[in-house]
C-alpha positions in Angstrom: 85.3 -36.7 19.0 86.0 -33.3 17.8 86.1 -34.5 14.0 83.0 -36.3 14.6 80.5 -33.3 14.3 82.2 -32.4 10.8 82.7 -35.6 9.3 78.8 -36.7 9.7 78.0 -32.5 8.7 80.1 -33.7 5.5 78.1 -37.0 4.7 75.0 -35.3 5.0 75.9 -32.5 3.1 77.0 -35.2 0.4 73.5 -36.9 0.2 71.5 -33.7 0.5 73.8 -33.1 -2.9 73.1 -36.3 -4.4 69.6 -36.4 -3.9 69.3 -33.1 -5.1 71.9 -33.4 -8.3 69.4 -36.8 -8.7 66.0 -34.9 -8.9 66.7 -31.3 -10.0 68.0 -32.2 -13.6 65.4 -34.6 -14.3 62.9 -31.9 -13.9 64.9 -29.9 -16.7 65.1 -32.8 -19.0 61.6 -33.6 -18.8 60.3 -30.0 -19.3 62.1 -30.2 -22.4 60.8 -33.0 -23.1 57.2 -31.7 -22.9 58.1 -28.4 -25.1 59.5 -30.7 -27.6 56.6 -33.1 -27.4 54.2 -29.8 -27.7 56.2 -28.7 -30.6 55.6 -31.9 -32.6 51.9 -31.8 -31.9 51.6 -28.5 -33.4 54.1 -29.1 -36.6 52.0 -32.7 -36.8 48.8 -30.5 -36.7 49.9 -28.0 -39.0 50.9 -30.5 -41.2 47.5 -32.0 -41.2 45.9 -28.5 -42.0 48.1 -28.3 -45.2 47.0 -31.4 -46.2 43.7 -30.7 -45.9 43.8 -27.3 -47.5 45.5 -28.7 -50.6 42.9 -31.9 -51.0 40.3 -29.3 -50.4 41.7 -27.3 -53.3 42.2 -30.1 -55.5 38.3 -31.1 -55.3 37.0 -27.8 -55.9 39.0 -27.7 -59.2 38.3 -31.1 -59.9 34.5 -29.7 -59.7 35.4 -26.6 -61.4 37.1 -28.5 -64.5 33.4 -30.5 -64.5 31.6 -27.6 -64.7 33.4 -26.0 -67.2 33.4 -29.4 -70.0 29.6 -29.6 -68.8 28.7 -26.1 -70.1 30.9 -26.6 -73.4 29.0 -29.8 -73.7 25.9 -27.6 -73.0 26.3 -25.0 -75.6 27.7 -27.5 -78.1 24.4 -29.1 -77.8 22.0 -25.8 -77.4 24.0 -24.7 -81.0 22.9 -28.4 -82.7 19.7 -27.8 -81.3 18.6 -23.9 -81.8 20.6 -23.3 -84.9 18.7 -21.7 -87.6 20.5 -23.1 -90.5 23.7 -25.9 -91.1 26.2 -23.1 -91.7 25.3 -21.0 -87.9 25.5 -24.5 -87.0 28.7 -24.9 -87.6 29.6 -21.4 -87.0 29.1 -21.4 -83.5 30.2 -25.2 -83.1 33.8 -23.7 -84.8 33.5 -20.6 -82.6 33.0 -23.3 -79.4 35.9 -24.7 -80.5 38.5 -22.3 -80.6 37.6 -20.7 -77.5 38.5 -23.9 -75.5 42.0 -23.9 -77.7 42.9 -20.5 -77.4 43.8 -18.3 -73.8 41.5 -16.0 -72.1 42.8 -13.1 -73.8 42.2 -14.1 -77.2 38.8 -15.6 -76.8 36.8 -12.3 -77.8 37.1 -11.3 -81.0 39.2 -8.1 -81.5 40.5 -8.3 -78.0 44.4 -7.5 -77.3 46.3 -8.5 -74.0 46.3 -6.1 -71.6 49.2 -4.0 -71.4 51.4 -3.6 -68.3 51.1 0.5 -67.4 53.7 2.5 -67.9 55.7 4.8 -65.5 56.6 7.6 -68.5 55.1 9.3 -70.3 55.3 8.0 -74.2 57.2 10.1 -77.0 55.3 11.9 -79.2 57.0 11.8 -82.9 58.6 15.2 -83.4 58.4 16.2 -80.3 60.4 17.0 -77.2 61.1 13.7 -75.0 60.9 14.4 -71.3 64.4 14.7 -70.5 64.5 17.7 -72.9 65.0 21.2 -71.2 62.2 22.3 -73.7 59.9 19.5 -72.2 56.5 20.8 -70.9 57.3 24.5 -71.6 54.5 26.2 -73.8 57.0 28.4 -75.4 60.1 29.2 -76.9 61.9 32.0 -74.7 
């Protein structure tokens, strides 16, 4: 009877442990579970922003691109229309038309590209450059 009192100590202590190995790591898996569920919402949201941002982009140059043919298709006609004479006619019709063929830059007449600015200071013909010793100083000495 002696080995009684440890021998039913031992099966409880076993089915206190496998109940308890039973529940504790489901509650680990499923909290997982849930972060990775959460995750994928927000990526799936996210995703759906993007999407949305892009479409959204997509229609307002769509519109823009409208715009833009509908007032060279304004002009056009306002210089058929208020013309003076057939050669400003087709002076300003020409002009019309190499503005939509060339870039930005070249669109006004006498206009350059703008030029990146420099970090030095440019050489002066004759001169000193700046890595002279003489460079800056107003005299000989």
């Amino acid at each position: 009877m002696a080995w009684l009192l440890p021998a039913l100590t031992l099966l409880v202590g076993i089915t206190i442990g496998f109940v308890a190995a039973r529940l504790l790591p489901n509650a680990a898996p499923g909290r997982t579970q849930r972060q990775l569920d959460e995750l994928q919402e927000r990526f799936d949201t996210y995703q759906n922003e993007v999407i949305t941002h892009f479409n959204t982009t997509a229609s307002l140059v769509k519109k823009l691109t409208q715009s833009y043919a509908e007032i060279q298709e304004h002009l056009s006609e306002g210089a058929s229309r208020l013309a003076l004479d057939e050669l400003t006619r087709q002076r300003l019709l020409a002009t019309l038309q190499n503005q939509e063929s060339l870039g930005d830059h070249e669109r006004l007449p006498g206009a350059t590209a703008p030029e990146a600015p420099k970090d030095y200071a440019p050489k002066i013909a004759n001169a000193p450059g700046m890595l002279d010793e003489q460079f800056g100083l107003k005299g000989k000495h």
